[in-house]
C-alpha positions in Angstrom: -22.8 38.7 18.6 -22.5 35.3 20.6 -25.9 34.2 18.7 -24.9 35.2 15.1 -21.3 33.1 16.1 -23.3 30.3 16.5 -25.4 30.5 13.8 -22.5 30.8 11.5 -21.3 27.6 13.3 -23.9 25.7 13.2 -24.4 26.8 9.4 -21.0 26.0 8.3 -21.1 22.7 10.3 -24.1 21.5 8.1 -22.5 22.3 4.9 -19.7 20.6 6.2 -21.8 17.6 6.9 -23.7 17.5 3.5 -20.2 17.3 1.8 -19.3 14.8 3.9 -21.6 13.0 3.3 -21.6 13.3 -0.7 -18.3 12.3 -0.8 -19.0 8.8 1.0 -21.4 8.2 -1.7 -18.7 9.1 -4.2 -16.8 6.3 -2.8 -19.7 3.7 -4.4 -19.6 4.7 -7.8 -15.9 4.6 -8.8 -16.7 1.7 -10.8 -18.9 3.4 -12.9 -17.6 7.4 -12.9 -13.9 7.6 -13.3 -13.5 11.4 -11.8 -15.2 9.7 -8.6 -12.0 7.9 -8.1 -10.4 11.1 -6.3 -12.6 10.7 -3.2 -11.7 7.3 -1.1 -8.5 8.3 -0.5 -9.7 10.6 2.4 -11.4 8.2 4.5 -9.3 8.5 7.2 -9.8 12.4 7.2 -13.2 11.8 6.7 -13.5 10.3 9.6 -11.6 12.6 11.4 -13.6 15.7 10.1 -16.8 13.4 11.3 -15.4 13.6 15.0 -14.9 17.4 15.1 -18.7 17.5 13.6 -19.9 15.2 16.0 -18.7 17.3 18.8 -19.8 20.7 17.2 -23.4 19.2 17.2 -22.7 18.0 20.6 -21.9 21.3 21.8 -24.8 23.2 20.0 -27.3 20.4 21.2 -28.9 19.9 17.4 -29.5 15.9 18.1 -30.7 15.8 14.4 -27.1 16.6 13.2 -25.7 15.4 16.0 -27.1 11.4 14.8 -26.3 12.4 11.3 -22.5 13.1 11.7 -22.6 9.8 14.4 -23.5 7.8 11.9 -20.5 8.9 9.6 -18.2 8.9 12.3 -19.2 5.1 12.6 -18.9 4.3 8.6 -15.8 6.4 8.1 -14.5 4.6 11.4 -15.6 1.1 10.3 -14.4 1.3 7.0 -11.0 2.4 8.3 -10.7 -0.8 10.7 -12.2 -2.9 8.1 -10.2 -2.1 4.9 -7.0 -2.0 7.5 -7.6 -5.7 9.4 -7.2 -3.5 12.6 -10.2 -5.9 14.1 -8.6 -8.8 13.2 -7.3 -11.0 16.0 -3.2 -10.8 16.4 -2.4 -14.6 14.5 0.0 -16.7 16.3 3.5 -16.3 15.6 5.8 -19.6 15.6 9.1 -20.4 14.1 7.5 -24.2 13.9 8.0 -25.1 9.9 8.3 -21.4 8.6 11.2 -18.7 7.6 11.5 -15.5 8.4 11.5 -13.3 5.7 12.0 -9.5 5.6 11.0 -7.1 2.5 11.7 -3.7 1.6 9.5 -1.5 -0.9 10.4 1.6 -1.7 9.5 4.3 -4.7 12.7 6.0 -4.3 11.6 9.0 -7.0 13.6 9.0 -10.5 15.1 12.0 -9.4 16.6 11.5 -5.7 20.5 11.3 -5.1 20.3 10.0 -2.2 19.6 6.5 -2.3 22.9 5.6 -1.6 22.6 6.4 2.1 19.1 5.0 2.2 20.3 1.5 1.4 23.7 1.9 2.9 21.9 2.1 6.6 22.1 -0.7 9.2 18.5 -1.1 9.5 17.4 -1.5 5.9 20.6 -3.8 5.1 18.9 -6.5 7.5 16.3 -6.7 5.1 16.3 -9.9 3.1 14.9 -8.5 0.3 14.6 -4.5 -1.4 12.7 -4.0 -4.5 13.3 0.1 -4.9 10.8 1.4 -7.5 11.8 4.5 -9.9 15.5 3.5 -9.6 17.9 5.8 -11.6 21.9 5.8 -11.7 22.5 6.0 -8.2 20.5 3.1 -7.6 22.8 1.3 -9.7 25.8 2.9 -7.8 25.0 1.8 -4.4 23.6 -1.6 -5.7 27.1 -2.5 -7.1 28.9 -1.2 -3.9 26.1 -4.2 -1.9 26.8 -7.1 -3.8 28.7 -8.3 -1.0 25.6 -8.6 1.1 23.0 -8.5 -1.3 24.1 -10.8 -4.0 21.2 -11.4 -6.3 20.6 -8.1 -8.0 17.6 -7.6 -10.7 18.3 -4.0 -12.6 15.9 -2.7 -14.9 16.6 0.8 -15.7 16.3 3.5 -18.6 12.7 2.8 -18.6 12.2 6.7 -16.6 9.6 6.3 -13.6 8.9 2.7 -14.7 12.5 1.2 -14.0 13.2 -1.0 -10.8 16.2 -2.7 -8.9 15.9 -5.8 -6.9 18.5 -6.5 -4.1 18.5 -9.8 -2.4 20.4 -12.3 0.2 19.0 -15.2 -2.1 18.9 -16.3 -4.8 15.8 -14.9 -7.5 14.1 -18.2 -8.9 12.3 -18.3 -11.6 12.4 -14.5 -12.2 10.0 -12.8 -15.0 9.8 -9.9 -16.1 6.5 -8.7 -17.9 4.7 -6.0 -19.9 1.8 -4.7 -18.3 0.5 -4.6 -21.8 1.5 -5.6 -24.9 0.3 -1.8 -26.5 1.3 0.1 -23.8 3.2 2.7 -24.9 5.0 3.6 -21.5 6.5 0.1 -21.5 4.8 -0.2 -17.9 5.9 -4.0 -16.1 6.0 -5.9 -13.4 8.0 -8.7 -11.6 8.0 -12.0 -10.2 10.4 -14.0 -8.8 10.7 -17.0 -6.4 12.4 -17.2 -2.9 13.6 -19.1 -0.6 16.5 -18.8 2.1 17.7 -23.1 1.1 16.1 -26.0 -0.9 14.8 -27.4 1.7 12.1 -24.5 2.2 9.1 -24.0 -0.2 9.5 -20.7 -1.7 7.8 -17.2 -1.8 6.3 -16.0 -4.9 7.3 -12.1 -4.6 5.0 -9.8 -7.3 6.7 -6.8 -7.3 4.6 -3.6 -9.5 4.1 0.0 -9.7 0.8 0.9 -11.5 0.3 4.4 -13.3 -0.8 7.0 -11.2 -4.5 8.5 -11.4 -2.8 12.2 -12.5 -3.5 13.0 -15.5 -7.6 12.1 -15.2 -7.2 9.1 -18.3 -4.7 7.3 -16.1 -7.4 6.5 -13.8 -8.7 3.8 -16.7 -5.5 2.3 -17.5 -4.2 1.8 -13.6 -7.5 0.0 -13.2 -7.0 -2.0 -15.7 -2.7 -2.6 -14.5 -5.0 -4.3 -11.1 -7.1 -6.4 -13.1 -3.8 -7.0 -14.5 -1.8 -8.0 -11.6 -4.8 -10.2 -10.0 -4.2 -12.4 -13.3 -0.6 -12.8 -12.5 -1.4 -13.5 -8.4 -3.9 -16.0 -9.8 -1.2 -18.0 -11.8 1.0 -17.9 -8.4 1.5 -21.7 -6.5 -1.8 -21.5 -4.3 0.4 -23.7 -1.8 2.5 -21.3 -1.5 3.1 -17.9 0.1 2.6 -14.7 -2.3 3.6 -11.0 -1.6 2.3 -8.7 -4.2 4.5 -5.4 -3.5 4.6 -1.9 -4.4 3.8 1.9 -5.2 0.0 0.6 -6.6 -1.6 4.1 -6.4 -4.7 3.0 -4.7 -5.7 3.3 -1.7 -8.0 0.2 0.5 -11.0 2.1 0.1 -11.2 2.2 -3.6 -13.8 -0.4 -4.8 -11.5 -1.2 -7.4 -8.6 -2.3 -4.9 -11.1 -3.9 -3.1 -11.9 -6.1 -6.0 -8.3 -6.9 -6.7 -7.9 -8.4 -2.9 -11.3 -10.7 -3.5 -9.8 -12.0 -6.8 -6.8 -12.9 -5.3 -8.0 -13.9 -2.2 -4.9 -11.3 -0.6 -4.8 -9.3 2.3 -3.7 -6.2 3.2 -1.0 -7.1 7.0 -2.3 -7.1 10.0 -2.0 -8.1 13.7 0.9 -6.0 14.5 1.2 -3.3 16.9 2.1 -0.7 13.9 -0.1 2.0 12.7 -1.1 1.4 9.0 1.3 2.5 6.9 0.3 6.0 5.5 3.1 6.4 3.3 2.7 9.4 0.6 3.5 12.3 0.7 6.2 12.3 3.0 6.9 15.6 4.2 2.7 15.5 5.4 1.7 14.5 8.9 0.8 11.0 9.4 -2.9 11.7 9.6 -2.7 13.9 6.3 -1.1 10.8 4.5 -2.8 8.6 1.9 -1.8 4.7 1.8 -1.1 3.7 -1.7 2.2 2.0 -1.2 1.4 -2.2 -0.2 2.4 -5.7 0.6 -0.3 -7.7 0.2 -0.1 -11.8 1.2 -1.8 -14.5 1.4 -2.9 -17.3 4.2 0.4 -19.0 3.6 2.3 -15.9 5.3 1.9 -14.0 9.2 2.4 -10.5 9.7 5.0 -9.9 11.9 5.1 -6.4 11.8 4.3 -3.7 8.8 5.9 -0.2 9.0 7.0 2.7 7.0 10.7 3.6 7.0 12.4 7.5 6.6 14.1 8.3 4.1 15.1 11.4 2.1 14.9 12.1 -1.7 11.8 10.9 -2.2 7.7 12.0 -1.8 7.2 8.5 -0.8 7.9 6.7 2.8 9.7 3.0 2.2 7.2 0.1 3.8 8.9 -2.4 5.5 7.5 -5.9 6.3 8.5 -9.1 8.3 6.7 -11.8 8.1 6.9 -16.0 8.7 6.6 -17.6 5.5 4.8 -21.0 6.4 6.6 -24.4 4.6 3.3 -26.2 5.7 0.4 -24.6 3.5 -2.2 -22.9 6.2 -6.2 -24.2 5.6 -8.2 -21.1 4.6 
């Protein structure tokens, strides 16, 4: 009995591994095969389910397997770290010629009733700025209840899961609103505005967006095309000053298509804070059964302070919350 156990271990532990493996190689060809793009969100359960091989082989002795499953451990591990910035050295932080600047981004759900308690909470009302995607009535409510702290309100709403409110403590320079597309027939868009806490500061170009998810299997196409979208709009952004692209992008860091979005921008996902990265949907999962497709992404002109996720209720998506020092003096790259 004991020998047929561990046959049937050993057996299922190579079909395991053959899977495994097939869906890393899925990862390299979502360029090319759009249904492909359904595998690199599971990297980081990839590598997971390469750990509990590693030690089945281990256990069983099978050093063939064993090196096989190693060697995913150490892709699905590296690529984690890599797409993350987790080996990146912790940068300097100094007050010297920056401002402190603290964002909110949160897809709130079209649906939830409860945003009014979200925002009304000590902790998010320090934030300099919100941006609250999928915003609905009671978005409006609460925003019109904060004016006293949050005086420079953006509202676009009665555009369903595409609609957004922008609360800030100053003012919104040079704000645009924009079409994805001119033919889109969801109206999809996106925002920029300046800011800045005085005149005397150069300001941050916030890019605030929420592409089209990859459900149904066409959407795949045209949120692709939304990131080839947004990295022309980053590209226009003052290259002397600091840029925060923000938002539900429903991508995760190991798509080859997000990828290519942060090398034609030159952006970069936070990093060199003590937080874990911020697996945000859905929700009610465990951490390590999260997928990361909510993001801030800056530029050299702008240090991580720290980048978290937030609780809140009402919605399938975590808020992210970032503080960073926004640099006066442009950094060299």
């Amino acid at each position: 009995m004991k020998t047929f156990i561990c046959h049937a271990i050993s057996f299922l532990a190579k079909t395991a591994s053959v899977v495994l493996v097939f869906c890393l190689l899925a990862c390299l060809g979502v360029t090319k095969i759009m249904w492909l793009n359904y595998f690199p969100p599971f990297m980081f359960q990839y590598f997971i389910g390469a750990g509990v091989l590693t030690l089945i082989f281990a256990l069983l002795r099978n050093k063939r397997w064993l090196l096989l499953n190693i060697a995913t451990l150490m892709i699905t591990g590296g690529t984690y770290i890599e797409a993350n910035n987790l080996h990146m050295p912790i940068p300097s932080i100094t007050e010297e010629d920056s401002w402190r600047l603290n964002i909110i981004s949160f897809n709130q759900l079209r649906y939830n009733d409860q945003i009014g308690a979200f925002l009304n909470r000590p902790d998010v009302q320090k934030a300099d700025v919100i941006v609250v995607l999928e915003a609905n009535k009671h978005t409006k409510d609460a925003a019109d209840k904060l004016e006293g702290i949050f005086p420079h309100q953006f509202r676009a709403l009665g555009l369903s899961s595409k609609s957004m409110v922008i609360l800030s403590k100053y003012p919104l320079e040079s704000l645009k609103r924009e079409r994805f597309f001119a033919d889109d027939p969801a109206e999809n868009f996106l925002v920029s505005f300046n800011i800045r806490p005085n005149q005397e500061t150069n300001p941050a170009q916030i890019i605030a967006a929420h592409t089209k998810a990859p459900i149904p299997y066409r959407r795949i196409t045209e949120r692709n095309a939304e990131l080839v979208r947004l990295a022309a709009v980053i590209n226009a952004a003052h290259k002397d000053h600091a840029v925060i692209a923000l938002g539900d992008l429903n991508i995760t860091p190991y798509n080859l298509n997000f990828k290519t979005l942060l090398k034609q921008t030159g952006l970069t996902l936070p990093y060199g804070n003590m937080n874990a990265p911020a697996h945000s949907w859905p929700r009610f999962a465990p951490w390590f059964l999260r997928f990361q497709i909510d993001h801030m992404l800056i530029n050299n002109n702008v240090t991580t302070i720290s980048f978290k996720t937030l609780d809140a209720a009402g919605s399938d998506h975590l808020p992210i919350s970032g503080d960073f020092w926004v640099h006066n003096v442009p950094k060299s790259h």
